[in-house]
Steps between C-alpha positions, in 0.01 A plus 500: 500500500620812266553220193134371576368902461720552214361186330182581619546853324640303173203298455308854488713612237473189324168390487356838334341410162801647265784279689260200536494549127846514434574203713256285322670588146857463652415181646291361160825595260756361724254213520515485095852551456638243787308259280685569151795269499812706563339841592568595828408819725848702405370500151094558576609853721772584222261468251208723689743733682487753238115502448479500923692797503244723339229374757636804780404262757785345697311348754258313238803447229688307818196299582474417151852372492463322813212289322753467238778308706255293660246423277868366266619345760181268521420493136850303437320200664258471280732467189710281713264253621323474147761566239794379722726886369497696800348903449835579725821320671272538808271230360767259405452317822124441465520376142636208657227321656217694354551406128538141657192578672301610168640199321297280748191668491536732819587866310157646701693387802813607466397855391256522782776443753732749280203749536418457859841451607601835348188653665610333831850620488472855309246608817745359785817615290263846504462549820865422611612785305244764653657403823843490386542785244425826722757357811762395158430920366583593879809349542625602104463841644793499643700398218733711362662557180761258509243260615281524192815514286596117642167373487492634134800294432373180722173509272663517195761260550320224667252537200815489298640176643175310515335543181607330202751224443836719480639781751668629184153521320349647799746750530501631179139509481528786787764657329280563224242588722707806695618616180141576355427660848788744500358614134458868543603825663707440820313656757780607729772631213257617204693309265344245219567095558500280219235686265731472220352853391161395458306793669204254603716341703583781762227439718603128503300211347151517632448214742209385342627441146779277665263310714292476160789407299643230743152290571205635264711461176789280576288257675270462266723509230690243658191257531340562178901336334382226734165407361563174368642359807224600728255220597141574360273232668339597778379223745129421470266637809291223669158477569450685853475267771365482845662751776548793590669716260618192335674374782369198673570471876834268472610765237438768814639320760846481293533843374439726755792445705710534187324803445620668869869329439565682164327861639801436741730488256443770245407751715872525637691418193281732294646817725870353409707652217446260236265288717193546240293229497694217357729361755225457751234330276765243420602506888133417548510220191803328681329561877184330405637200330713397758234531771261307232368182633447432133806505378424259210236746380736763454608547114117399435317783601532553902260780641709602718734580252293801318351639847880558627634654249225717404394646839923561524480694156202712657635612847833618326304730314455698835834430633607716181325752608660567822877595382311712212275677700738570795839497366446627098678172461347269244598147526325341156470660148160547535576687821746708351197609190266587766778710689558710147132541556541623860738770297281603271191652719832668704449232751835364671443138731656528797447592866371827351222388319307351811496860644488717165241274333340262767179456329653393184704224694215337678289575250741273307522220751074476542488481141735145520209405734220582271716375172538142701112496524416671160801175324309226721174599334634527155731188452257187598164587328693672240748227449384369157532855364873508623491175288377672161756776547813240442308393165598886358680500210841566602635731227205701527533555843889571481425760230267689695708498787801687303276723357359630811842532671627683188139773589596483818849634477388742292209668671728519810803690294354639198810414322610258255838496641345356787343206330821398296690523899239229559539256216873513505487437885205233425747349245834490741208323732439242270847408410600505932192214522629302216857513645353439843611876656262540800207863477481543829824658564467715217177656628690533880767642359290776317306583799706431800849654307416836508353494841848344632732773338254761665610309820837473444568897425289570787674266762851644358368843523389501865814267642752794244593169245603290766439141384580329837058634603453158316667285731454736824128481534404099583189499334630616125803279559285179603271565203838581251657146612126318465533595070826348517387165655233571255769402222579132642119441617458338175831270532357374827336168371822404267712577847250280716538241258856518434554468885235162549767321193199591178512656201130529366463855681371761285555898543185657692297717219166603458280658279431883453144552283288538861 
């Protein structure tokens, strides 16, 4: 009954003209930029952090970014379904059958069950986290500092071990990462770490010029050496048909139970370190086509094949929110962005926040409410605008994109210093996608890292340096030996396999652009 009022007391906050306004635009962009072939959210709220920042408006600036994530996360569909290159890894799975789908005629179809699927799923997913987040806040209250210090080290690691397609890779990728975030004056000792003399660097590399650096410019510097090997034609849009929203009553009667399935998925993989959203769309893919009783229509554009998948991708959205928003503990990239933004208006995520800033926090959660609404509205009348958008020129819309992060970074710092931080970072970006070195640990590592050594110093300090707190209290211990059976996780399958007499097993990886 107190998460009902506090919702209740959300949707007040939320539905004033000014946030309505700013969940519209967050919802439209993410909208715009899910649909651009290898633009994801990370890179949309990189890209408008810095001109966010000078709003003063946390509350709105969060909404906004809220919009962002989702409105990405359902964009991807469109360029998957039509153009068959997936916005983001999330959208991999429904490229699958929904190209297929397009290719036969049926693209109003498949993005009608995309769009109500992710409507279905994003208000379900929604309202499991308004029950689940202020009990989750209550219990991290009584964690203490060795507690956050493990589950620092669980998130990073299992991020680590998952993403990618090398533990090596992965590794060093974090590496890099807690070296940029121990830039700076330590704050215990006074003394200068790795500034190399350079003066701007004593207060530490701004957190927005890395986040900048890593997805505005090395993303997009890393797509535009791609050009030539991106598809360009974009499936033809049929005349509209007869049912409702496109869907006639067969195409109901098969997705909506797909639709409930995947909600059940990504809403509790989407809380997991490393979850995200692309292990359970493709748990949905596989879940679907074995309970198909079509199973020759699979490959050729199966319905049940999009609606999966994409109401998966939606309700992980909200499962992300729940370690962030409780714990400080992001368990995506994007995540990890919007906690730097957390950081910036002096906000920290935690169990704090529901009882420092409560209107904020359910302010937040309404708005994913209002943003499902607001992205049901916009994506099926507005479809064959979404459709125009993939016929922009790319280098034009590259260029632009650089030279707005470049303004970005620079209204933020005022220094030029600053913006060549970000362009050497954007370039070290582009050269760890082209040798296949995972992002997402870098951006951990730079947020998470210093928060861990504040942990460590502090558990040492109140146990007088005695190591042994970490293996004395059972809940820093359990979550200490879960990062290290975070390091074979991946391994599993080739194990499984090894042990049934085959050899075709791959190592687990996934993705890291949501």
């Amino acid at each position: 009954m107190s998460s009902l009022m506090d919702l209740l007391s959300g949707f007040e906050t939320v539905l004033s003209p000014q946030n309505l306004l700013y969940a519209a635009i967050g919802v439209t962009i993410g909208t715009l930029v899910g649909v651009l072939p290898g633009i994801g959210p990370a890179l949309t709220i990189a890209l408008l952090l810095p001109v966010a920042l000078r709003l003063d408006d946390p509350t709105g600036t969060l909404i906004m970014f809220a919009g962002i994530y989702a409105g990405a996360m359902y964009g991807g569909s469109t360029t998957s379904i039509l153009l068959n290159t997936p916005g983001e890894s999330a959208s991999v799975a429904t490229s699958i059958e929904g190209y297929q789908m397009a290719r036969r005629g049926r693209a109003r179809a498949a993005l009608a069950t995309a769009a109500i699927g992710s409507f279905v799923a994003g208000t379900v997913s929604t309202v499991l986290l308004a029950f689940v987040a202020a009990p989750m806040a209550s219990l991290a209250v009584t964690f203490r500092a060795s507690d956050y210090f493990a589950l620092a080290v669980l998130a990073m690691v299992t991020v680590t071990a998952m993403v990618g397609a090398s533990l090596v890779r992965g590794l060093m990728s974090l590496t890099f990462g807690l070296f940029l975030g121990l830039i700076g004056i330590d704050s215990l000792t006074g003394q200068a770490r790795f500034t190399f003399g350079v003066p701007e660097l004593l207060d530490g590399v701004d957190i927005v010029t890395i986040i900048v650096g890593l997805f505005a410019i090395g993303e997009t510097l890393y797509i535009a050496s791609r050009l030539k090997v991106l598809p360009a034609k974009v499936a033809p849009l049929e005349p509209a048909g007869k049912g409702f929203a496109w869907l006639s009553r067969e195409d109901w009667s098969r997705s909506w139970r797909p639709w409930l399935r995947g909600t059940a998925l990504g809403f509790p993989f989407g809380a997991l370190p490393s979850g995200g959203a692309e292990i359970p769309t493709f748990m949905s893919y596989t879940l679907e086509r074995r309970r198909s009783k079509r199973p020759a229509e699979w490959g050729h554009g199966a319905i049940e094949g999009v609606a999966g998948p994409e109401a998966a991708n939606n309700a992980s959205f909200s499962g992300v929110l729940v370690p962030l928003l409780t714990l400080g503990i992001p368990t995506s990239a994007t995540a990890a962005v919007m906690l730097a933004a957390f950081g910036y208006f002096d906000l920290s995520p935690g169990p704090q926040l529901f009882e420092k800033s409560p209107t904020l926090v359910w302010g937040l959660i309404a708005s994913l409410f209002i943003g499902n609404v607001m992205l049901l509205a916009l994506n099926l009348p507005m479809i064959r605008i979404w459709v125009k958008v993939l016929q922009i020129p790319r280098p034009l819309l590259y260029t632009g994109i650089l030279v707005f992060a470049t303004l970005g970074v620079y209204a933020v710092s005022g220094s030029i210093v600053d913006v060549l931080i970000a362009y050497a970072i954007g370039v070290v970006a582009v050269f760890m996608r082209h040798f296949e070195f995972p992002i997402a640990p870098v951006i951990l590592g730079v947020i998470l890292g210093p928060m861990m050594e504040i942990q460590f110093r502090r558990t040492l300090l109140l146990s007088d340096n005695d190591l042994t707190v970490f293996v004395r209290r059972p809940l820093t211990l359990v979550l200490l030996l879960l990062a290290v059976a975070a390091l074979g996780l991946p391994h599993l399958p080739k194990l499984i396999a090894r042990v049934r007499g085959r050899g075709d097993a791959r190592r687990l990886a996934f993705g890291d652009e949501d």
